[in-house]
C-alpha positions in Angstrom: 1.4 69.4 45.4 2.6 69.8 41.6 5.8 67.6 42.8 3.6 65.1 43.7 1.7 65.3 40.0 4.5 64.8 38.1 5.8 62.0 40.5 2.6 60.1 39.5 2.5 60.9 35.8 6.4 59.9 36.0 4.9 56.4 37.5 2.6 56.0 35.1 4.8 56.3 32.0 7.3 54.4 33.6 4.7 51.4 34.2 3.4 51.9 30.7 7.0 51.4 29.4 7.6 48.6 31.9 4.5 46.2 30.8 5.2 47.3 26.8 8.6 46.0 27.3 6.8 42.9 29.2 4.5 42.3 26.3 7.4 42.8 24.0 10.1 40.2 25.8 6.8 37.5 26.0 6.2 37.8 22.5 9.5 37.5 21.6 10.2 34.4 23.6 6.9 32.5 22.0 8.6 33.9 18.8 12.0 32.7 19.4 10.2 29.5 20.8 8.1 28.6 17.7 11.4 29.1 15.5 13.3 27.2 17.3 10.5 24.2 17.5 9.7 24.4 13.9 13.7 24.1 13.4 13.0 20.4 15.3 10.0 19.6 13.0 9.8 18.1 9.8 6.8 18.7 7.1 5.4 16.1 5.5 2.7 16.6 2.7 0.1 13.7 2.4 -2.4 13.1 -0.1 -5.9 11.6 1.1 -8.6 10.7 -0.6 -10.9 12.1 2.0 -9.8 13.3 5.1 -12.6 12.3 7.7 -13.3 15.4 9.7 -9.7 16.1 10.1 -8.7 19.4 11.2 -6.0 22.0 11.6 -4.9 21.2 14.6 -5.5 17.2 14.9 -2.4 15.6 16.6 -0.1 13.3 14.2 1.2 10.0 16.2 4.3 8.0 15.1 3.4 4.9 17.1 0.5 6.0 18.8 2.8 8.6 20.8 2.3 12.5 19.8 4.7 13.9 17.6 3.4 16.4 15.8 0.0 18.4 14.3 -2.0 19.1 11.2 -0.6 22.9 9.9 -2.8 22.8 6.8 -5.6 21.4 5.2 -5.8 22.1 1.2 -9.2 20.5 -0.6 -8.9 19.7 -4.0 -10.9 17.9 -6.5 -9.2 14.8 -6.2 -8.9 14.7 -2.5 -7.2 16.4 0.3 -3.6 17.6 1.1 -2.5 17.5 4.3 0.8 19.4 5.6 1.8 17.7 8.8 4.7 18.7 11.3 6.2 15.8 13.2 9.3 16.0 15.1 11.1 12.8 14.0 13.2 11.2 16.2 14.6 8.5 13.2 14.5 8.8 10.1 11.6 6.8 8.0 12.0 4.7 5.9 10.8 4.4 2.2 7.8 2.1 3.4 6.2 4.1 5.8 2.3 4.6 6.1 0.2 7.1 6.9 -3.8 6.8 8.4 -6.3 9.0 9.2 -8.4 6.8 12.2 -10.3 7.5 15.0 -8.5 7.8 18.4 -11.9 7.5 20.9 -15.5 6.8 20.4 -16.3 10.8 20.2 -14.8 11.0 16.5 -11.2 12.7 17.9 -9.6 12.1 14.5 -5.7 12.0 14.2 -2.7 10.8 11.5 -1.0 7.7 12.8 2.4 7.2 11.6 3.6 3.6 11.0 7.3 3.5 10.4 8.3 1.4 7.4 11.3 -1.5 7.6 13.3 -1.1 4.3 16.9 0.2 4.0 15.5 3.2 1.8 15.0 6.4 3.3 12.0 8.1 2.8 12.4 11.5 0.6 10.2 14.0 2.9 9.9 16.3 0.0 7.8 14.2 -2.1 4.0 13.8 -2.4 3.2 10.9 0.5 0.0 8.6 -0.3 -2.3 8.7 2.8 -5.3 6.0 3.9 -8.3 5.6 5.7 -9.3 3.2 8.3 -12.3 2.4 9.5 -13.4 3.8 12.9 -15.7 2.9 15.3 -18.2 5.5 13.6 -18.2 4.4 9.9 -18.1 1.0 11.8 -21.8 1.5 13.5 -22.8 3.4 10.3 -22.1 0.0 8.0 -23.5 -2.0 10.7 -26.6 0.1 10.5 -26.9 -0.5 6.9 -26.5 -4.4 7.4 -29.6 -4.2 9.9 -32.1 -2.1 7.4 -30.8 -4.3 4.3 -31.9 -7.5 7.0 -35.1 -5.8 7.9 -36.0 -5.7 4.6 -35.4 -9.0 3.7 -36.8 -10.5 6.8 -40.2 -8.5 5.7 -39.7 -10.1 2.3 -39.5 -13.4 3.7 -42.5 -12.9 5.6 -44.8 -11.5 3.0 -44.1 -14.8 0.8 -46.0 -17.5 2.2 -44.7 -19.7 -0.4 -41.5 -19.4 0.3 -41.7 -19.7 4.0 -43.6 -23.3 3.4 -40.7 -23.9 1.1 -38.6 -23.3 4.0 -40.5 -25.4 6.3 -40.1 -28.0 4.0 -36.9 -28.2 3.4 -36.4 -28.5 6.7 -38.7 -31.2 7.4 -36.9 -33.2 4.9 -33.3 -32.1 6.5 -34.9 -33.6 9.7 -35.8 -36.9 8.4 -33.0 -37.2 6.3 -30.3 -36.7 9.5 -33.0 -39.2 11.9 -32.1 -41.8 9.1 -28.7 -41.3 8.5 -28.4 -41.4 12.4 -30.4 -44.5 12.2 -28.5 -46.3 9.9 -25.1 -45.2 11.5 -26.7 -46.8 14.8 -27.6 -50.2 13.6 -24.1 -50.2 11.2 -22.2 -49.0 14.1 -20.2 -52.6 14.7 -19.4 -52.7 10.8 -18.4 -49.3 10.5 -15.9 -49.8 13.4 -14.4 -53.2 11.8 -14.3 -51.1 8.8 -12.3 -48.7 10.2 -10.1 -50.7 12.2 -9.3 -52.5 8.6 -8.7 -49.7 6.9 -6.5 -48.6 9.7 -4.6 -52.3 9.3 -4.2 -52.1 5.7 -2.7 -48.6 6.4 -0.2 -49.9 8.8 1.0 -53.1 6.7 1.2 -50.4 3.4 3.6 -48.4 5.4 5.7 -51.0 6.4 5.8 -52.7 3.2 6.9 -49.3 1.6 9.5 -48.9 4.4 11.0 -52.4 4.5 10.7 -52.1 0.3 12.6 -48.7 0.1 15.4 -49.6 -1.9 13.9 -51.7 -4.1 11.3 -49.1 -4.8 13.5 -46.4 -5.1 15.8 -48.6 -8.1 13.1 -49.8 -9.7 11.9 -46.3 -10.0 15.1 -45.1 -11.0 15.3 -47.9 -13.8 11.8 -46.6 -14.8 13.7 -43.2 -15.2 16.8 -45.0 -17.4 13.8 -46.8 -19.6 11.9 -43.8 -20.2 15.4 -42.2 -21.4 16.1 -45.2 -23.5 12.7 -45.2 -25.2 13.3 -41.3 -25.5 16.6 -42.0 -27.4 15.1 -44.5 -29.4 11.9 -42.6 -30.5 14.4 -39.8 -31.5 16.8 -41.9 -33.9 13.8 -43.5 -35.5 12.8 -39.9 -36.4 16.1 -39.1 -37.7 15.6 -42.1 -39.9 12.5 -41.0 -40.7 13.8 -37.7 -41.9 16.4 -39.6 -43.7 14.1 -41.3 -45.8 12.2 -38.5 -47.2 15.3 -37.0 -47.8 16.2 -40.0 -50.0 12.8 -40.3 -51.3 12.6 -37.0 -52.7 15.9 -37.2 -54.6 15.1 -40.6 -56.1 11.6 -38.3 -57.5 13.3 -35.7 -58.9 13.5 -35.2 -62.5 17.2 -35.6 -63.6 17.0 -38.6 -61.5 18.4 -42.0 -62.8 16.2 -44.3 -60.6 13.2 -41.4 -61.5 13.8 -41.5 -65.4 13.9 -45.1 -65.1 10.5 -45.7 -63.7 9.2 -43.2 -65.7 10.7 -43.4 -69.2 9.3 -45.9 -70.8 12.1 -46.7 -73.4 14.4 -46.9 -71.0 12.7 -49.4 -69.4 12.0 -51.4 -72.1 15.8 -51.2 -73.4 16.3 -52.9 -69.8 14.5 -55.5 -71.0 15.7 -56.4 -74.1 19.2 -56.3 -72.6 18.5 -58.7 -69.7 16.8 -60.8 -72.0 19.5 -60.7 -74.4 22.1 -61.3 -71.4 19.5 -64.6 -70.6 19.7 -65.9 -73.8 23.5 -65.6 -74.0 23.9 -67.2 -70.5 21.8 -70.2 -71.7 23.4 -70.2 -75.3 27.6 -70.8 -73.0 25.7 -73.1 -70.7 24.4 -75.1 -73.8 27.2 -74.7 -76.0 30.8 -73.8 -74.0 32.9 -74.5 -76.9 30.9 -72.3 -79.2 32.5 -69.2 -76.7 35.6 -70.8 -75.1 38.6 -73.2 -77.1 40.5 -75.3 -75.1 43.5 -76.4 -76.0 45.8 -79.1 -74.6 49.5 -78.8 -74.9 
C-alpha cells in the first residue's frame, strides 16, 4: 500500500515537471517567435496632428494590404506620435505618405501607407509627417452641420416677409424677361439663321484667304520685323547725336572757352568789329584804288 503512495506522489511530481517544462518550451517559442518577427519589422515614428481614435493595436496597411500595427501611442502638446511596425517588403522612398482613415463605417481606424515614386530612399529613423483624411464619420458630422446652418437660414428666410416678396419678384421679372427673349428669338428666328450662316461664310472665305495668302503674310510680317529694327537703329543713332550735341554744347559754355569768351566778353566782340570793319574798308579802298597797293610794271 505505501508502494503504491509513493508511485502516485512519484506521478504527480513528474506531471508537475512535465507541464512546467510545457509552459516553459511555449513561452519560449512565442519568445523566440516575437524576436524573430520584430527582426522582419521596421519602426517608423509618425507625427500626427491628431490621431482620430487610433489605438495601440490598429493595423498599418501599405496598399491597403496588412503589414504591420500601432506599438505606441505618445500624446503631446502639439499632436500625437505614433511608433508603427511594418514589415516592408521594398524599401520607400523619400516621398511616401502616411494617413490615419477609416477602413468601415464602424469607425475601425488604421495607418495607410502610400509608397512614394522618387529615387531617394526614405531615412526610417527620422521624424515622418502623418495626415488625416476624412472618413465617413467626420463626413456625416460636416454634413450635419451643413443641414442646421440651412435650417437656420431657411427659418430666416421665412420670417422675412419682405425678402420672400423680393424673391417672388425677382422671379416674376426673370419669367417675363426669358417669355420675351424667347419671343423675340421666335419671330427673329429666319434672321438669326442668315446671320449665322454669314458669319459662318465670312469665316470660311477668311480662312482661305489667309491660307492661299500665307507667304505673302508671313514676308510682309517679316519685313514689318526688318522695319521695326531699322527704325530701332535709327532712333538709337539720333540719340547718340543727341548726346553728342550736349557734349559739344557744354564745352562751347565753359568758361576758358574761345567761342564762350567771345559771346560773353564784350571787348572782344567789339575788337571783332572794328577789325572786320577795318578789313571792309581796306577791301573797298584795293577795289577802288589797285595801284595805290599793287605796282605793275612792264618790262
Amino acid at each position: 500500500m505505501k508502494f503504491y503512495q509513493d508511485k502516485t506522489k512519484t506521478d504527480f511530481q513528474v506531471g508537475l515537471f512535465t507541464l512546467i517544462g510545457l509552459i516553459i518550451l511555449i513561452l519560449a517559442y512565442f519568445w523566440l517567435t516575437e524576436i524573430l518577427e520584430n527582426r522582419n519589422y521596421t519602426e517608423l515614428r509618425v507625427a500626427f496632428d491628431n490621431a482620430g481614435n487610433t489605438e495601440i493595436g490598429s493595423p498599418v496597411t501599405i496598399n491597403g494590404v496588412k503589414q504591420g500595427r500601432v506599438e505606441s501611442i505618445q500624446v503631446q502638446q502639439s499632436g500625437v506620435i505614433l511608433l508603427l511596425k511594418v514589415k516592408l517588403d521594398f524599401p520607400l522612398k523619400s516621398d511616401t505618405q502616411v494617413y490615419i482613415l477609416e477602413s468601415s463605417l464602424m469607425s475601425d481606424i488604421q495607418v495607410e501607407i502610400k509608397p512614394g515614386t522618387s529615387e531617394e530612399l526614405l531615412d526610417t529613423t527620422a521624424l515622418l509627417q502623418g495626415k488625416r483624411e476624412i472618413g465617413f464619420t467626420r463626413l456625416v458630422s460636416q454634413l450635419g452641420d451643413i443641414l442646421l446652418g440651412m435650417q437656420n437660414l431657411i427659418m430666416q428666410i421665412s420670417g422675412d416677409k419682405n425678402l420672400l416678396t423680393d424673391i417672388k419678384t425677382i422671379m416674376d421679372e426673370t419669367k417675363s424677361v426669358m417669355q420675351k427673349l424667347n419671343s423675340t428669338l421666335d419671330h427673329n428666328d429666319d434672321q438669326i439663321e442668315t446671320l449665322i450662316a454669314n458669319a459662318s461664310a465670312i469665316s470660311v472665305k477668311l480662312n482661305k484667304l489667309i491660307t492661299d495668302n500665307q507667304d505673302d503674310i508671313s514676308q510682309t510680317i517679316s519685313q514689318s520685323a526688318e522695319l521695326v529694327a531699322d527704325i530701332d537703329r535709327t532712333i538709337q543713332a539720333m540719340q547718340s547725336i543727341t548726346a553728342d550735341l550736349q557734349t559739344i554744347s557744354q564745352k562751347m559754355l565753359q568758361e576758358d572757352n574761345s567761342f564762350n569768351k567771345l559771346i560773353t566778353e564784350e571787348d572782344l566782340y567789339d575788337n571783332l568789329l572794328k577789325a572786320t570793319a577795318h578789313m571792309d574798308s581796306l577791301l573797298t579802298d584795293i577795289q577802288k584804288n589797285p595801284q595805290k597797293y599793287f605796282k605793275v610794271k612792264v618790262f
